[in-house]
N, C-alpha and C positions, 0 to 999 in steps of 0.2 A: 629132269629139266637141265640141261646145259646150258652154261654159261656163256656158250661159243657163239653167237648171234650177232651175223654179219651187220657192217654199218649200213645206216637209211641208205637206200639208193637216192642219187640224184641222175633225172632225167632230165635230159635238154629240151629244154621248149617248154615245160610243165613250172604253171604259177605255185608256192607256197601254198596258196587257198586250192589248188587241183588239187594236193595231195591229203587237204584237213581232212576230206572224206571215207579217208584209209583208216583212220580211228573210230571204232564204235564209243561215243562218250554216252554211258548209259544214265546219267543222270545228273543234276548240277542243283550245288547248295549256292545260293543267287550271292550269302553275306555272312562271310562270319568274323569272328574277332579272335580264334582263337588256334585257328588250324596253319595258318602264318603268324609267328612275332613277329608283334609290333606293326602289323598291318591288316588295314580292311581287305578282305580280300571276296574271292569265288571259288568254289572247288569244283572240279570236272573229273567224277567219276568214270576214271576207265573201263570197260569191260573185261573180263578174262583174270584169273587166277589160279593156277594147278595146284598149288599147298592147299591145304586144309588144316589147319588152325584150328584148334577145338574154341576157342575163347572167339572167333570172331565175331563183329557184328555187322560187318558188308560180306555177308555171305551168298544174298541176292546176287552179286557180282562174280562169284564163282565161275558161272558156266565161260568157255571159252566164246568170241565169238564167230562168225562164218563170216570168213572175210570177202567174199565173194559181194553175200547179200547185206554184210552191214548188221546183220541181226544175230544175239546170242539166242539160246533155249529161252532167257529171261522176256525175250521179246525185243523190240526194236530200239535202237536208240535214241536220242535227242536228233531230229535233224538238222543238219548243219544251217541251213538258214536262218534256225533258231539259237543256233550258237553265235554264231553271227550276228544275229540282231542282237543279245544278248552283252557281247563283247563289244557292240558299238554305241549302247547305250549305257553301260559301267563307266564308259570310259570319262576319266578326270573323277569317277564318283570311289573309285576301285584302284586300291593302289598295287595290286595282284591277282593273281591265277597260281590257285594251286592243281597237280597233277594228283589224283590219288586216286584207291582202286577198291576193288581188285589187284593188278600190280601194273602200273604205268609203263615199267619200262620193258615189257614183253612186247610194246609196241613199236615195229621199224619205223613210223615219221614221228617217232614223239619230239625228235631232235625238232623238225620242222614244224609242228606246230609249235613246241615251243619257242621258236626263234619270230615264226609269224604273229605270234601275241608280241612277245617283247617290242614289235616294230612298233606296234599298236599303242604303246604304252604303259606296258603294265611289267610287273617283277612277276618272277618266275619262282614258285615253290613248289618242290616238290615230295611225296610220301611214297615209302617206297621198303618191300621187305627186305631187297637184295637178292634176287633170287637172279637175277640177268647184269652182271660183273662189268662187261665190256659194254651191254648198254647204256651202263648206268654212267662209266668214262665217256662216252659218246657226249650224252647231253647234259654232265654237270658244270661244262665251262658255258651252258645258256642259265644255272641254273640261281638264283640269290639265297637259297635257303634250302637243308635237306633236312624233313623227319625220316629217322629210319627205324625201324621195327626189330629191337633181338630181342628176340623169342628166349633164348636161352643158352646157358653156356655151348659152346659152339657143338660139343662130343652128345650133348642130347636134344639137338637141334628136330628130329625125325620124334620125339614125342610129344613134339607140339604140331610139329607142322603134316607130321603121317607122310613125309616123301625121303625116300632117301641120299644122303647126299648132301642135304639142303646146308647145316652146318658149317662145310666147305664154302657154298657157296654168297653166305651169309657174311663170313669172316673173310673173305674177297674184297667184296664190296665196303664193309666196314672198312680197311686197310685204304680202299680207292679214295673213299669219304676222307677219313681221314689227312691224307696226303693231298687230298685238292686243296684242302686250308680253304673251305667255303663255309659258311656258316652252318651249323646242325643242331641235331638231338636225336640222340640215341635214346629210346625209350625201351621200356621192357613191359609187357601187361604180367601180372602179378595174379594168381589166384594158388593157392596155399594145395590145393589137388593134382598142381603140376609143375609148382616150382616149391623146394622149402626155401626157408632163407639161407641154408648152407649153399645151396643153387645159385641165390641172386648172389650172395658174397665171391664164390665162383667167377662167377660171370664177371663181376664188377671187376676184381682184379685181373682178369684176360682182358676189360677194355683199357684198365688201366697201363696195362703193359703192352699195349699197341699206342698209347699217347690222348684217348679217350679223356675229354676234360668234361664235357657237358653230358648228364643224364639224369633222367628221368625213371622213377616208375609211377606206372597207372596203375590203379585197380581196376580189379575187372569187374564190367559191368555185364548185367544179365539178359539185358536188351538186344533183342532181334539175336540174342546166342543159337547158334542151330546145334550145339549140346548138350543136349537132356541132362546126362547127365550132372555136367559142370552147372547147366541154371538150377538143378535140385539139390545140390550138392549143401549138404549140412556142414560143411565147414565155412567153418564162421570165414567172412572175408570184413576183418578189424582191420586191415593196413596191418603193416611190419611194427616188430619191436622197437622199443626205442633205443634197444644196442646197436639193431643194425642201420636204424638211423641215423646214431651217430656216426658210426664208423662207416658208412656211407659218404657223409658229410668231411669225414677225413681225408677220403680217399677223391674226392672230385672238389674243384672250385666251384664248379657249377652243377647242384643236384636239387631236385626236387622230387616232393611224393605229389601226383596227381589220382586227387578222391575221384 
């Protein structure tokens, strides 16, 4: 996958809403409290994602979709009229739209709908692995908020995600995040069969040494996992020691462990 992914076209004569139907949004959580801080929000499942992730659990979202027909392998998306109604009836109740996936920013109008909601009224959050660099610069100056996903210290980034390369392109977009000075979180999911903690200690100090202030880890959860393996896996998943908790907590002003 490269990073090289020309900016949205802008066509003359063509509305904001011509263009929403360039995006397959394969599916939408109406309300949550938790996928944007500090606000109520919507999330709009994008279609399409080429990593493969052993730990994931929007793996439905995988299939690329056919931009022609609007439809992935998974089946059709949300129709936009119902995105639309959707987003006109939030509105004053919803203080956000988050973008998440699959990987949002594979998509060329995500700029565009994002700036088309913002008119609407709402904040812009977005989740995002980092696999698309110059996309991701494209649309963080529409953006109020970034989750982003490191997988792992950057040099074994291809044993989580099975692409190669990805590493690279992973620690791009962190660098991007970083330097826009927009608000984030850096998370990492956690399962003991693919990361030890000499990994996450790893990791922590390469985001510490790019200017990394805020992170998180998750645990991983077993839900909708499409590997066998990792859901049978007899390693106990306790969360982290409480050495590397602390010294975690050393190393960031802002860390948390999410159960």
């Amino acid at each position: 996958m490269s990073g090289n992914i020309s900016p949205s076209p802008k066509k003359p004569g063509v509305t904001a809403q011509d263009n929403l139907k360039d995006i397959c949004v394969a599916g939408i959580t109406p309300f949550t409290t938790i996928d944007f801080p500090g606000r109520l929000a919507g999330v709009f499942y994008l279609q399409g994602c080429p990593w493969r992730c052993r730990y994931c659990y929007n793996a439905e979202f995988w299939p690329l979709p056919d931009r022609q027909a609007g439809l992935s392998s998974a089946g059709p998306g949300v129709p936009l009229d119902k995105i639309l109604e959707f987003l006109k009836a939030r509105k004053g109740h919803l203080d956000g739209i988050v973008f998440s996936g699959g990987e949002p920013t594979l998509h060329e109008h995500l700029a565009v709908w994002m700036k088309t909601i913002r008119e609407m009224g709402f904040e812009i959050g977005l989740h995002t692995g980092g696999m698309a660099p110059e996309r991701l610069r494209e649309v963080l100056p529409l953006c109020d908020w970034v989750g982003m996903d490191i997988k792992a210290p950057f040099r074994l980034y291809e044993s989580v995600t099975g692409v190669k390369g990805s590493g690279s392109l992973a620690r791009q977009s962190a660098e991007i995040v970083l330097q826009s000075r927009i608000p984030y979180e850096f998370r990492t999911t956690f399962h003991p069969a693919l990361l030890s903690e000499r990994d996450i200690l790893e990791l922590a100090r390469e985001l510490v040494s790019m200017g990394c202030t805020h992170y998180t880890l998750q645990m991983f959860r077993p839900d909708h996992c499409p590997d066998k393996e990792l859901r049978e896996s007899d390693v106990a998943i306790t969360g982290i020691s409480a050495s590397l908790r602390q010294t975690l907590q050393s190393l960031f002003p802002d860390f948390s462990v999410r159960e």
